[in-house]
N, C-alpha and C positions, 0 to 999 in steps of 0.2 A: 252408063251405069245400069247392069241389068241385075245384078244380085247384092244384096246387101245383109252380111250375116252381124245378128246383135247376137254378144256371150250375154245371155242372164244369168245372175249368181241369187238372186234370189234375196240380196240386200237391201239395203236403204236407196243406194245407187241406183238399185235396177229403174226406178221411175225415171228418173231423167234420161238415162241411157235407151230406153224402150223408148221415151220419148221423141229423145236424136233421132234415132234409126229408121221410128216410122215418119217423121217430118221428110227424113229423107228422101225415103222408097217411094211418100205420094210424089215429093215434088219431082223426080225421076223416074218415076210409075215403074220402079222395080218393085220383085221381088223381097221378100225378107225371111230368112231364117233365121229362127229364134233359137238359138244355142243353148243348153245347159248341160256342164258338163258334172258330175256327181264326183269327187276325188273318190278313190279308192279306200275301203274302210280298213284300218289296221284295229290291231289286237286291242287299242285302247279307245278309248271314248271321251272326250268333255265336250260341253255344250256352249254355244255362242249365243246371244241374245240376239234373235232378225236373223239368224241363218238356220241352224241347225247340230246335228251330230258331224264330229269332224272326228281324228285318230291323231296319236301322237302323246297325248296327255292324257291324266286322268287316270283311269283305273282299269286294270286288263279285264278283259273280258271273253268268259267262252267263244268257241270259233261258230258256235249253233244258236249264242246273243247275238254275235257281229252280223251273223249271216242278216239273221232275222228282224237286227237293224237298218239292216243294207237295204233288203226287198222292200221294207214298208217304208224308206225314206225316197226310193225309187218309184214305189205307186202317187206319193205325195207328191213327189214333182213332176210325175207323168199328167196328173189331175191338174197342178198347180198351168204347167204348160199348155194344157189343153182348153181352160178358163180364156188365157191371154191370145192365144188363136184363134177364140172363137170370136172374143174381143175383135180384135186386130181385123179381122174377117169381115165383119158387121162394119168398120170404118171403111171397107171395099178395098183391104189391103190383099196381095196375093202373097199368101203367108205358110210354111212350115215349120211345125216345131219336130224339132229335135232335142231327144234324150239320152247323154252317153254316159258312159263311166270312164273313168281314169285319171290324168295328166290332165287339168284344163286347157292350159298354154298348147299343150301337145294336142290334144284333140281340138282345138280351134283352128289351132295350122293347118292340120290333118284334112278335116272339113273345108275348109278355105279353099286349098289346093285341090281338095277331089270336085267340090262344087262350081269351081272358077269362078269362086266369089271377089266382087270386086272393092268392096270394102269391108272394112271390120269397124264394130261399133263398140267399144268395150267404157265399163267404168274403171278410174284409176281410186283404190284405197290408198287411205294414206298409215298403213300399218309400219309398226314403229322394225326395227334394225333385228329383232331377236323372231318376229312371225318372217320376215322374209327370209332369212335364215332357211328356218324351218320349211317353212312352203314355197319360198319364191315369190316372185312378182310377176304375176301374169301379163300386166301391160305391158312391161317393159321387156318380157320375156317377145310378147306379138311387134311391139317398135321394131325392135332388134331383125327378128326375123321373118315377119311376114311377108309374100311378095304381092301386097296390092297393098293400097291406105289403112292406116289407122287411125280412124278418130277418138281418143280418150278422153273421154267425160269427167272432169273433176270432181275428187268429193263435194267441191264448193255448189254446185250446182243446186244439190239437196236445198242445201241453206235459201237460197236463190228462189226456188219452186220451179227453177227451169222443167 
């Protein structure tokens, strides 16, 4: 095991899943990239409670709103990211964060295969029938097609304090 990439989404999940990941990479003295991918902002806006700006619902908004939601939710997790690296760092992990926009699932893959990461660390929501609809399911999207492991962290874990 020499690469170990964790998706952070910046949820409730992310603790135990950051937690997996790095448990991991010590006890493997790999590597870890720390993932987040930013979905693409469309013309509308509602807010989630523990995540952020997402698109889809809610209320259009100018294309020079959107922009300028995009940029400053893109510096936040650029900072956001760069906090848990420094983290992560200081435990003597060897560590990269990375910041994308688009497709999560898709840019997970993407990454995976450009990096020759050897596993994936992802948390699984348990979002009800009408948000996977809409957005998908990223785990199940990485199960499906990833070509190295995936380990998926249960919502239950939170509960847990794993």
């Amino acid at each position: 095991m020499k690469t170990i990439l964790i998706a952070h989404d910046f949820s409730d999940l992310s603790g135990p899943v950051l937690r997996y990941g790095s448990d991991l990479a010590k006890a493997w003295q790999a590597k870890l990239l720390l993932l987040h991918t930013e979905p693409p902002q469309t013309g509308y806006i509602y807010y989630s409670p523990g995540y952020t700006y997402h698109g889809i619902l809610g209320f259009g908004l100018d294309e020079s709103v959107r922009r300028e939601i995009e940029v400053e939710q893109l510096k936040n997790d650029k900072h956001a990211l760069d906090l848990i690296e420094k983290q992560l760092k200081g435990d003597g992990l060897d560590v990269e964060a990375v910041l994308m926009t688009g497709d999560p699932a898709q840019a997970i893959l993407e990454t995976a295969e450009e990096r020759g990461v050897d596993m994936i660390v992802v948390g699984a929501h348990a979002h009800g029938a009408f948000y996977k609809l809409l957005f998908g399911c990223v785990d199940s999207e990485l199960v499906r097609r990833a070509s190295c492991p995936v380990l998926v962290v249960p919502e239950t874990a939170v509960d847990r304090g794993d």
